[in-house]
C-alpha positions as CSV (number, residue, x, y, z in Angstrom):
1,X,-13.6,3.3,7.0
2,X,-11.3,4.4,9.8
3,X,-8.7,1.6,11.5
4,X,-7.7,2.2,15.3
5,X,-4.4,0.8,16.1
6,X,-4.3,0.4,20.2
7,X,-1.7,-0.5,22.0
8,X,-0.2,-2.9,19.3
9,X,2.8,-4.3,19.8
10,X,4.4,-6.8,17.5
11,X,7.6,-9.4,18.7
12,X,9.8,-12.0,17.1
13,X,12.2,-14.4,18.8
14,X,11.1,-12.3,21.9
15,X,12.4,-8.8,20.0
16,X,9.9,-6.2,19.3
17,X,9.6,-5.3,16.0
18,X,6.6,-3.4,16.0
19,X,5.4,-1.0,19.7
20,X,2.4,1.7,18.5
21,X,0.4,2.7,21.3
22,X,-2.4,4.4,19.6
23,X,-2.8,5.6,16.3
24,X,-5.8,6.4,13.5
25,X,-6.2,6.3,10.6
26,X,-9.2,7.5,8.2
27,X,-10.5,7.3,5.4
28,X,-9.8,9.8,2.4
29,X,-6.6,10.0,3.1
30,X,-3.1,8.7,1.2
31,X,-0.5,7.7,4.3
32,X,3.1,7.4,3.3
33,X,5.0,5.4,5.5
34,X,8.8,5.7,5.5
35,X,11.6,4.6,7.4
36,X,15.0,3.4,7.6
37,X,15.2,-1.2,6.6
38,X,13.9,-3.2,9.5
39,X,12.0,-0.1,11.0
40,X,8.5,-2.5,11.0
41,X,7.0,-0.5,7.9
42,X,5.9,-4.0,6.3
43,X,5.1,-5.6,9.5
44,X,2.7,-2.9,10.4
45,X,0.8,-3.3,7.0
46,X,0.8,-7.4,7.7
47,X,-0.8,-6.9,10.4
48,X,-3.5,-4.3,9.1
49,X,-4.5,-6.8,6.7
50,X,-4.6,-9.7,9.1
51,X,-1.6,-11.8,7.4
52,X,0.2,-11.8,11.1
53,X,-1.2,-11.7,14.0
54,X,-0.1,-9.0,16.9
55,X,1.6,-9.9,20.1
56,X,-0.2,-7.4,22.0
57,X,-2.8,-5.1,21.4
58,X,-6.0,-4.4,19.4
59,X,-6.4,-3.1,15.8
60,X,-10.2,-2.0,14.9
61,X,-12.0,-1.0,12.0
62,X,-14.9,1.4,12.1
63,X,-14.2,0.4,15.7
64,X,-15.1,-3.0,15.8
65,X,-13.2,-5.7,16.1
66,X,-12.1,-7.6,13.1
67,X,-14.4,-9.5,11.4
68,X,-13.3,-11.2,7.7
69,X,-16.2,-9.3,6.3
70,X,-13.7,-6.4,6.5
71,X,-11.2,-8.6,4.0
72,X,-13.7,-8.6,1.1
73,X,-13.2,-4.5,1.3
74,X,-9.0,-4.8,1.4
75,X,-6.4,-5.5,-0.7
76,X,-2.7,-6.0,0.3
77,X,0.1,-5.2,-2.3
78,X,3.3,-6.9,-1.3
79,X,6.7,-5.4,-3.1
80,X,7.5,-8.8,-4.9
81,X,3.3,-9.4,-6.1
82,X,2.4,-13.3,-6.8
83,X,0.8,-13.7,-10.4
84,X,-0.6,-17.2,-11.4
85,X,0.9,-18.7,-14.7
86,X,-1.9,-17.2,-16.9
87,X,-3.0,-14.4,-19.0
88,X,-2.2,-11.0,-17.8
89,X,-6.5,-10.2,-18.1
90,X,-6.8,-13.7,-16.4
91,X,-4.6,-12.3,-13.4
92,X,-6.7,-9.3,-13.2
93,X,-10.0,-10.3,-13.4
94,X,-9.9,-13.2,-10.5
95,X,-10.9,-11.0,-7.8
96,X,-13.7,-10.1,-9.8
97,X,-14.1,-14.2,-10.6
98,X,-14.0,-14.8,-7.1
99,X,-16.4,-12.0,-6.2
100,X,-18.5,-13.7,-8.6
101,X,-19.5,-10.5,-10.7
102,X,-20.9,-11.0,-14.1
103,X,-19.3,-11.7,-17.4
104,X,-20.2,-8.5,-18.7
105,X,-18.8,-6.6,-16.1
106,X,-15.8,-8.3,-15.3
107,X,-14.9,-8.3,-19.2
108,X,-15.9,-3.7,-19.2
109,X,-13.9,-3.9,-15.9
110,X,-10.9,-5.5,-16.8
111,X,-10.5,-3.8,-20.7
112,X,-11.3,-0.3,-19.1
113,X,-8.2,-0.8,-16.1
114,X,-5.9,-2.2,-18.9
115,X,-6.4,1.3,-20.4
116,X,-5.5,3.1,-17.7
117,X,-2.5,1.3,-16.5
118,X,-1.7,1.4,-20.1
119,X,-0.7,-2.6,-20.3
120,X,-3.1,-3.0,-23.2
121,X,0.3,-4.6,-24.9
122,X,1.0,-7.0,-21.9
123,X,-2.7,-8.2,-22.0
124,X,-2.8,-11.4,-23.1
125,X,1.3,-12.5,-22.4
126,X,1.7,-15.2,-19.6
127,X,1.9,-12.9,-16.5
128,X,4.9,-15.0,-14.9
129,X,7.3,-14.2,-17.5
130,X,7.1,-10.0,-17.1
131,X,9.7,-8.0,-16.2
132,X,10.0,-6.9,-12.4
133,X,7.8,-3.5,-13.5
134,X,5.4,-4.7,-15.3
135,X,4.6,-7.2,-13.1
136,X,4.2,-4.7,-10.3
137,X,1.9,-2.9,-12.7
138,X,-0.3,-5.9,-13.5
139,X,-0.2,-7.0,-9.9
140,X,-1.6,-3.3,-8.7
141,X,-4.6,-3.2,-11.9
142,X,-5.7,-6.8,-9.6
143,X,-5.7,-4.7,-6.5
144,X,-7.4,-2.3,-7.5
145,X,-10.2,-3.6,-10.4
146,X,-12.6,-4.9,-7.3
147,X,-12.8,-1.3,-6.0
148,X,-10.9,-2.0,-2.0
149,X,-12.1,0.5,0.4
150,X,-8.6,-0.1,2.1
151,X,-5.5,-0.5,-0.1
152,X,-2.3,-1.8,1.5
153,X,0.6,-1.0,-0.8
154,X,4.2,-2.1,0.2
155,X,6.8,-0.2,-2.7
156,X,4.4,-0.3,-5.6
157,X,6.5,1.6,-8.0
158,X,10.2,-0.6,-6.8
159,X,12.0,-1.9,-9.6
160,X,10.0,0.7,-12.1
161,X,11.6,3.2,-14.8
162,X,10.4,7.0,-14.4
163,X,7.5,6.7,-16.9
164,X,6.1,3.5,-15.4
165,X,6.3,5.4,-11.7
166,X,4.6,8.8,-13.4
167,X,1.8,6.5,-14.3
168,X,1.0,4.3,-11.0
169,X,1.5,7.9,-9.2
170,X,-1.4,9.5,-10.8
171,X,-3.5,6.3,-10.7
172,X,-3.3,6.5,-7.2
173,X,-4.2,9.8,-6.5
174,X,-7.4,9.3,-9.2
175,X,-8.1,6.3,-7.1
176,X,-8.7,8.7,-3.9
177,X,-9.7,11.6,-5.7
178,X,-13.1,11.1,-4.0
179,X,-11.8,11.2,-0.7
180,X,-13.9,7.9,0.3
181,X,-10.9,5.1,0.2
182,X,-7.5,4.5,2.4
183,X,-4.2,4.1,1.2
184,X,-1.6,3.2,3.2
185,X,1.8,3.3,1.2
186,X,5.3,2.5,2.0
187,X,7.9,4.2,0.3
188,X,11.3,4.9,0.3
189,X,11.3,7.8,-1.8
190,X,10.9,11.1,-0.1
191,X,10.3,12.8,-3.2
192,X,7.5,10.4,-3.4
193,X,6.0,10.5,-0.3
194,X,5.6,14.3,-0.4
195,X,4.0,14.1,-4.2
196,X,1.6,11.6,-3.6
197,X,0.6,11.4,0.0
198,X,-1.6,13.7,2.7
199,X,0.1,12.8,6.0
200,X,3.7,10.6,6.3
201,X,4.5,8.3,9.2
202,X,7.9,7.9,10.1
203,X,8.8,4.8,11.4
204,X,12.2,3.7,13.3
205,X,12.4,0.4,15.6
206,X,9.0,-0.2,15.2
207,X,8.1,3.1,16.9
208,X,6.0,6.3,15.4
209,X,8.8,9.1,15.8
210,X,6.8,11.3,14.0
211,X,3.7,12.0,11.7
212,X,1.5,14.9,10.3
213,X,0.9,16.6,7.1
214,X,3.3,14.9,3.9
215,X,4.5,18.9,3.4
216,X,5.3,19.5,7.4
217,X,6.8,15.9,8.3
218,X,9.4,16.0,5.0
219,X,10.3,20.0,4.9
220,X,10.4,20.8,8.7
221,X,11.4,17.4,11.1
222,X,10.8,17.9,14.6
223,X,13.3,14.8,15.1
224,X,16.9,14.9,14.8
225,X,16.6,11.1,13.9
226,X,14.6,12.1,10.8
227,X,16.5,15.1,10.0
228,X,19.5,12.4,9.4
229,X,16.9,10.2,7.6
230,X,15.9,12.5,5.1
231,X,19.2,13.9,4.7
232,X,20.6,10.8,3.9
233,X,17.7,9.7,1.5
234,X,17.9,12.9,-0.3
235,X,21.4,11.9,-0.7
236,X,21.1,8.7,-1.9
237,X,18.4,9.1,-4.6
């Protein structure tokens, strides 16, 4: 899978929020997007995934226009995740229920990502009464138990204690460890960015300022605009 971004631009109340002339990304890959509040980091990921539509522009995939074929192969992560008043296995197995995979599977499927996200004890609690962590937790084991080819995640591991980030890291990386899926992932810790993701985007008024390798982009900024960024962030956290 490889999305095209050309010439997007995104606009509300006639301000542009979002202004990318063209930009790739492909598949294998972990992309950590950072940026200062308001910089268009979550608007850009809406608009991946179709939930708004652009002002301007065209974004394609495999490059083709979109089609909702590509939705069935996506999953969007939003930093405050919507879980139904059930079961914690009830929330995660629906996109499998709605995929209409067999009991059998959906029941090895379900037990075998509890295990890994380490939830076994939050298994059968009423999802809607979690903590702010764990329900991040459960709300990424939904995302990714139907396999995406694209995963949109916005803060995954906000609101989570050091273990609980330590575990959603390395599920991530496992999750691309065969190079053949794309993650795009907004973060705003550094520290983060440059342990989990190949290449970082930095984003300010809705405008790439800069991008490369995770090591190159955080260690050596080309921008003075960054420089203060990651100064500041390094001081803050």
């Amino acid at each position: 899978m490889e999305i095209t971004l050309k010439n997007i631009k995104k606009s509300y109340n006639h301000k542009t929020v979002l202004n990318i002339p063209d930009f790739r990304f492909t598949k294998g890959k972990i992309y950590g997007i950072i940026g200062p509040n308001g910089a268009g980091k979550s608007t850009l990921l809406k608009t991946i995934a179709r939930l708004e539509a652009l002002s301007e522009g065209e974004i394609l995939y495999n490059h083709q226009p979109f089609r909702k074929a590509i939705l069935k192969d996506m999953t969007y992560l939003t930093q405050k995740p919507f879980l139904f008043a059930a079961s914690v296995r009830e929330n995660i197995s629906y996109p499998l229920k709605f995929r209409q995979y067999k009991r059998d599977e959906i029941n090895f499927l379900v037990e075998r990502i509890i295990s890994e996200f380490s939830i076994e004890h939050l298994a059968n609690q009423l999802a809607t009464k979690l903590s702010g962590g764990e329900a991040q937790r459960v709300a990424l084991a939904r995302a990714l138990i139907f396999n995406p080819q694209i995963l949109l995640l916005d803060e995954p591991t906000s609101n989570m204690d050091p273990n609980s980030i330590e575990i959603i890291e390395k599920i991530i990386l496992k999750y691309n460890q065969n190079k053949d899926k794309m993650i795009l992932f907004i973060t705003h810790n550094v520290g983060q960015a440059k342990r989990v993701c190949d290449e970082v985007i930095y984003l300010e008024n809705g405008i790439i300022v800069e991008s490369g390798k995770a090591k190159t982009v955080i260690e050596a900024p080309k921008s003075e605009n960054l420089r203060r960024f990651l100064a500041l962030e390094y001081y803050v956290n």
